[in-house]
C-alpha positions as CSV (number, residue, x, y, z in Angstrom):
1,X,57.2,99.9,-46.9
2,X,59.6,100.8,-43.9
3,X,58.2,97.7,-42.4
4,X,58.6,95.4,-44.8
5,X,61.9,96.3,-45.6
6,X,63.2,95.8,-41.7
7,X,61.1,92.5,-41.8
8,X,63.1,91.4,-44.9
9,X,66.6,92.5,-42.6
10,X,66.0,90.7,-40.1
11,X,65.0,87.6,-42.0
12,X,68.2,87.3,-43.5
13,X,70.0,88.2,-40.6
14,X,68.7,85.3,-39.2
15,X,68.9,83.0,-42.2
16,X,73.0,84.2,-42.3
17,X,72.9,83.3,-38.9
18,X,71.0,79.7,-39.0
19,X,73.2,79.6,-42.1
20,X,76.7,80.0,-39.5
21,X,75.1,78.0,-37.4
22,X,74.6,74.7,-39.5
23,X,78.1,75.2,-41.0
24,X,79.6,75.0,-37.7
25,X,77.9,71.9,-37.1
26,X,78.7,71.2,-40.4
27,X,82.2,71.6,-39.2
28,X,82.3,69.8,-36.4
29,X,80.7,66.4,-37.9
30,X,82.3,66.5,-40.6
31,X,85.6,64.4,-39.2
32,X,82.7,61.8,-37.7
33,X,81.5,61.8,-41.4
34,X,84.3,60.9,-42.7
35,X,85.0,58.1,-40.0
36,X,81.7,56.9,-40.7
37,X,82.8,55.3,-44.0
38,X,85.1,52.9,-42.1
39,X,82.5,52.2,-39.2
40,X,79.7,52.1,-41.0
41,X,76.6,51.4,-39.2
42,X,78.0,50.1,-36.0
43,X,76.8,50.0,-32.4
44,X,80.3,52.4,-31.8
45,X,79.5,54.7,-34.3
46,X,76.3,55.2,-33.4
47,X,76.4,55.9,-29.7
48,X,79.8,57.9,-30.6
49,X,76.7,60.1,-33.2
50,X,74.3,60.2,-30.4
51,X,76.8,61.8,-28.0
52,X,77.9,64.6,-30.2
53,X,74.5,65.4,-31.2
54,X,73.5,65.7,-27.8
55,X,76.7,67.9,-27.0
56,X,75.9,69.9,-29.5
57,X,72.2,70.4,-29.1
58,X,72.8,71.3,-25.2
59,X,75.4,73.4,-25.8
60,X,74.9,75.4,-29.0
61,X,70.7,75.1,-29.8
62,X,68.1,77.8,-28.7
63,X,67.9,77.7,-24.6
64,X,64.1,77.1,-25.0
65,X,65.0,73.3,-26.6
66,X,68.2,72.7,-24.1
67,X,66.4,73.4,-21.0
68,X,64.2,70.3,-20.9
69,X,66.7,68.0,-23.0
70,X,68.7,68.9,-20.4
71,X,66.5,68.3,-17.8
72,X,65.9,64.4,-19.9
73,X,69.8,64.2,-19.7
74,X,70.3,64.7,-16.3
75,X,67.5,62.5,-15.4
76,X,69.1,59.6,-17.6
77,X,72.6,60.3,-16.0
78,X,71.1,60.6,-12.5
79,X,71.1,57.0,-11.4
80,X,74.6,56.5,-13.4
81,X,76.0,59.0,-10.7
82,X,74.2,58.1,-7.9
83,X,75.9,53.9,-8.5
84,X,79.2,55.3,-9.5
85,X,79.4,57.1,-6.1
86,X,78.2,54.5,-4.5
87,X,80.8,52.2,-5.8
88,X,83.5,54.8,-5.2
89,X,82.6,55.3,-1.6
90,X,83.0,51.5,-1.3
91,X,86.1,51.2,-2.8
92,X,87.3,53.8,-0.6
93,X,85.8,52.2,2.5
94,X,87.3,48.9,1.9
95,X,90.5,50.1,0.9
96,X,90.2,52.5,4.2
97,X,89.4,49.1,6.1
98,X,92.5,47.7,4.8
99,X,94.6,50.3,5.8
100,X,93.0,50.4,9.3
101,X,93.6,47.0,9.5
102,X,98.0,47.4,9.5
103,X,97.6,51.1,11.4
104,X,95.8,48.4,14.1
105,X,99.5,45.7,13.4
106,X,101.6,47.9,14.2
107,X,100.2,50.1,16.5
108,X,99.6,46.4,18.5
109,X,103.6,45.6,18.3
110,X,103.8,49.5,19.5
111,X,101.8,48.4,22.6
112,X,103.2,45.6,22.5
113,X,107.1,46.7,23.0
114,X,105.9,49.5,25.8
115,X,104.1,46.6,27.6
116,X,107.7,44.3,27.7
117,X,109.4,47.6,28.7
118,X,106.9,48.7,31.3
119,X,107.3,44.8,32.8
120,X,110.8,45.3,32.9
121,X,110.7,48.8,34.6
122,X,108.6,47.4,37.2
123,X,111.2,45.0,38.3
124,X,113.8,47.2,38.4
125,X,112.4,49.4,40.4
126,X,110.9,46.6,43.3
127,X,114.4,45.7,42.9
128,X,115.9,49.0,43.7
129,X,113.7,49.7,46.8
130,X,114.8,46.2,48.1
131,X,118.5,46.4,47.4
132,X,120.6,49.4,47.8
133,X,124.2,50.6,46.2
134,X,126.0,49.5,49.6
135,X,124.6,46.5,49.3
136,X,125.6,45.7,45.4
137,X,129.3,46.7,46.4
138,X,129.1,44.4,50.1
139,X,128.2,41.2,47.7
140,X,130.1,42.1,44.6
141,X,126.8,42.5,42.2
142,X,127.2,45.4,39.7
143,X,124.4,48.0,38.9
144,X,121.6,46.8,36.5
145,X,120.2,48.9,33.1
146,X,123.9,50.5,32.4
147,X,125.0,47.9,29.5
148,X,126.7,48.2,26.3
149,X,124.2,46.6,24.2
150,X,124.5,45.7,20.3
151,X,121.5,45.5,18.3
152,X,121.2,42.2,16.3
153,X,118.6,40.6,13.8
154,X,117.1,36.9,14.4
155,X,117.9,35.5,10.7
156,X,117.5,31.5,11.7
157,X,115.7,29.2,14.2
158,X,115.6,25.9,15.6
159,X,114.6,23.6,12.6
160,X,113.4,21.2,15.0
161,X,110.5,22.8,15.9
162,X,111.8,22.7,19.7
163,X,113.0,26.3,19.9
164,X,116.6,25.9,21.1
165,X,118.4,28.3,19.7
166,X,118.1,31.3,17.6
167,X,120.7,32.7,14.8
168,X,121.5,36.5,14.5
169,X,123.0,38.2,12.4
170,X,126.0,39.3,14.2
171,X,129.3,37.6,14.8
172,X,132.8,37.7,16.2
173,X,133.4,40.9,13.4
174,X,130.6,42.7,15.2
175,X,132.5,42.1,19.0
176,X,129.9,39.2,19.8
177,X,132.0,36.8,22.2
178,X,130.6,33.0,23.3
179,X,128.5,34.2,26.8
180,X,127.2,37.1,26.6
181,X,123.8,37.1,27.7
182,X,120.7,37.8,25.1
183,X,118.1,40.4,25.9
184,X,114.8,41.8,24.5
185,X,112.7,45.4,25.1
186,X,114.5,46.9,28.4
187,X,115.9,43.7,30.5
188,X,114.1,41.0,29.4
189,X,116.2,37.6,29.2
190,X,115.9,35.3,26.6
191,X,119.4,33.2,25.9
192,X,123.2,33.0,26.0
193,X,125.5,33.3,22.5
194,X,126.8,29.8,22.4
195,X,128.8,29.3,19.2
196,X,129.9,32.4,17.2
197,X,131.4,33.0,13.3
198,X,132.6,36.0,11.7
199,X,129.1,37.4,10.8
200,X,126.6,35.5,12.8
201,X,126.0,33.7,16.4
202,X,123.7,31.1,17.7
203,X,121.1,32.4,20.5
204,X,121.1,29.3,23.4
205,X,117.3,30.1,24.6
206,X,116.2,29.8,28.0
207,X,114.1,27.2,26.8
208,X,117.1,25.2,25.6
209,X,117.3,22.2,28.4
210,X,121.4,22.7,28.1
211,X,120.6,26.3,29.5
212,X,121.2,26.4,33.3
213,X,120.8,29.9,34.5
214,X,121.1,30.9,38.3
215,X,117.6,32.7,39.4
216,X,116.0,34.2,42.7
217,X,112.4,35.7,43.6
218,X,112.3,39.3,44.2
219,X,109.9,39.0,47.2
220,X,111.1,36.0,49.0
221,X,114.8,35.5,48.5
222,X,114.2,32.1,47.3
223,X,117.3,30.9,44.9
224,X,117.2,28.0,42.4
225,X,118.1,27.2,38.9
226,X,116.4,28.3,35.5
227,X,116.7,25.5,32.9
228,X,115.0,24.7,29.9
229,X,112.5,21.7,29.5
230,X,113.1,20.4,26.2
231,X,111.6,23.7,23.9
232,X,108.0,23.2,26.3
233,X,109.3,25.8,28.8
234,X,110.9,26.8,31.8
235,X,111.2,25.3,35.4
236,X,112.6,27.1,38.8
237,X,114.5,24.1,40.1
238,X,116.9,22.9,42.8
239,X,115.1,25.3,45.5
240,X,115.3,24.7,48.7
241,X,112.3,23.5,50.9
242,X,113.3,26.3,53.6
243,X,112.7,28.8,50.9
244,X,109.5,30.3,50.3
245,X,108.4,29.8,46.9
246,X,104.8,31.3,45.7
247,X,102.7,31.6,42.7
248,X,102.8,34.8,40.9
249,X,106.4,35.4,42.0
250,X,108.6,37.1,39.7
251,X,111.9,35.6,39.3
252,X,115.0,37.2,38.1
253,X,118.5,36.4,37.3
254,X,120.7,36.4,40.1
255,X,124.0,37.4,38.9
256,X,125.8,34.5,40.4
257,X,128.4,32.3,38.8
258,X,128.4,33.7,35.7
259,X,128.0,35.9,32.9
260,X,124.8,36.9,33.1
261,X,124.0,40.3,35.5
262,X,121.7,40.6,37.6
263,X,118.3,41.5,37.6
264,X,117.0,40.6,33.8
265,X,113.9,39.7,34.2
266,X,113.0,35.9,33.4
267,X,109.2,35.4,34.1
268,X,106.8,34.6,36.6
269,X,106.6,31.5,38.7
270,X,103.3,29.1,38.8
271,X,102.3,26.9,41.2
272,X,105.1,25.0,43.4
273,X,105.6,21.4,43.8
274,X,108.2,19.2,45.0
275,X,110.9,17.7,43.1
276,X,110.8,13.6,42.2
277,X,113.3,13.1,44.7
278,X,111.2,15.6,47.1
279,X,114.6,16.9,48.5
280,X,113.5,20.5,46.6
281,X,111.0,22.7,45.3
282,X,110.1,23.7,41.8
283,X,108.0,25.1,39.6
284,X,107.2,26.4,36.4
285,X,108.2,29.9,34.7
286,X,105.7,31.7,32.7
287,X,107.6,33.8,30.2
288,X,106.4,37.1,29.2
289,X,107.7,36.2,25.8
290,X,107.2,34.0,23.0
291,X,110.5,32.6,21.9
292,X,108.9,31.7,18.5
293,X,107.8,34.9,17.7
294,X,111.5,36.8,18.5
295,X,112.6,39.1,15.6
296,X,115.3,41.4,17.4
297,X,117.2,41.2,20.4
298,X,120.2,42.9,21.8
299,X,123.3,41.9,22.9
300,X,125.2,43.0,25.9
301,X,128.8,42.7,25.7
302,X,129.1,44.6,28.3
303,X,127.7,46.0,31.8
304,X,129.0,49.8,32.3
């Protein structure tokens, strides 16, 4: 009898306890009951059933049934996973590409910039071992790399497609005066200000053929005149045939009879020739520049 009445006990303990447990599923589908009535018998509704059921079963039913419906689930989800990863990693890795791709821009223009200034160094200092301070005072030529230089913006260009001239965006108001020369990275020569206004000047390239430009080698001495061919270039001219003139020389300005100090660095000769009239030598300049591709420069209005 003590049996049978513990055996009844625990039945309804469990029955009260099946009993909770179907109320509080009750409970919880009750709202998707309700919504049922306006989606009745939809694709939405029933997926949106199939879901909770599945939630529910996992989470609250007996550990004996979840185990392998768990086990189907993950199964079932498995591949999902495995394709959404996959596509994620992708996305990444292209957008990581991407972004490679501009760290590689402007760590180019980085190089780029140290390369101009590192040209420029290097001709300042085979310059300094040829020439000395007594020197510069004997022929009146001032020490190079000690200017007053203002920073400027190219906002215009040559519409002509013959890059003459450049337009910044600083004028008279910014202490920009009609012949001052036009540098870029440490002492690299690209123009003369020509015409100025208030807030804004025009850039007179070297490749302008109104440009005329004293010049001289560094390792020979040789002396001639920079000018501009027409937007195509630049040509050493007017050299004298008792000069020596060489390929791969690097030219400079000279300093004389102008504006313009001495020592910027202009480019580096090709092969000579003789002039038309064959009264002098010339040859091309190789710039380290392009003038097309100019979007600062500096100013110096004045050597210190």
């Amino acid at each position: 009898m003590i049996w049978n009445t513990y055996t009844r006990c625990s039945s309804r303990k469990m029955n009260i306890v099946l009993l909770d447990k179907r109320y509080f599923l009750y409970f919880l589908l009750f709202p998707f009951m309700s919504v049922r009535q306006s989606l009745t018998k939809t694709k939405l509704f029933r997926a949106l059933m199939l879901f909770c059921l599945v939630f529910l079963v996992v989470h609250f039913g007996p550990p004996s049934f979840v185990k392998p419906v768990r086990f189907v689930a993950m199964t079932i989800v498995s591949p999902i996973q495995k394709m959404t990863s996959f596509v994620a990693f992708k996305i990444q890795s292209t957008y990581e590409f991407f972004s490679s791709i501009g760290d590689l821009k402007r760590e180019n223009e980085r190089l780029e910039k140290e390369r101009l200034n590192l040209l420029a160094e290097n001709v300042r200092y085979a310059d300094v071992v040829k020439d000395n301070d007594e020197l510069r005072k004997e022929i009146g030529l001032l020490p190079r790399n000690k200017f007053s230089l203002k920073a400027s913006t190219v906002i215009g260009r040559d519409i002509s497609g013959m890059g003459s001239f450049l337009l910044i965006d600083k004028g008279s108001l910014d202490g920009i005066a009609s012949g001052m020369s036009v540098i870029v990275g440490n002492g690299i020569l690209v123009g003369k200000i020509g015409e100025v206004f208030p807030a804004s000047a025009r850039v007179i390239l070297l490749s302008n053929p109104e440009s005329l430009m004293s010049g001289i080698t560094l390792d020979t001495d040789a002396k001639g005149i920079v000018k501009g061919e027409y937007g195509l270039g630049l040509l050493f001219d007017m050299v004298l045939q008792t000069d020596v003139l060489k390929a791969g020389s690097t030219i400079v300005t000279s300093g004389l009879g102008g504006d313009v100090p001495r020592g910027l660095l202009i480019g580096t000769l090709q092969e000579p020739r003789l002039s038309s009239d064959r009264l002098f030598q010339q040859a091309s300049i190789l710039s380290p520049i392009r003038f097309d591709r100019i979007h600062y420069v500096f100013v110096i209005q004045e050597v210190l």
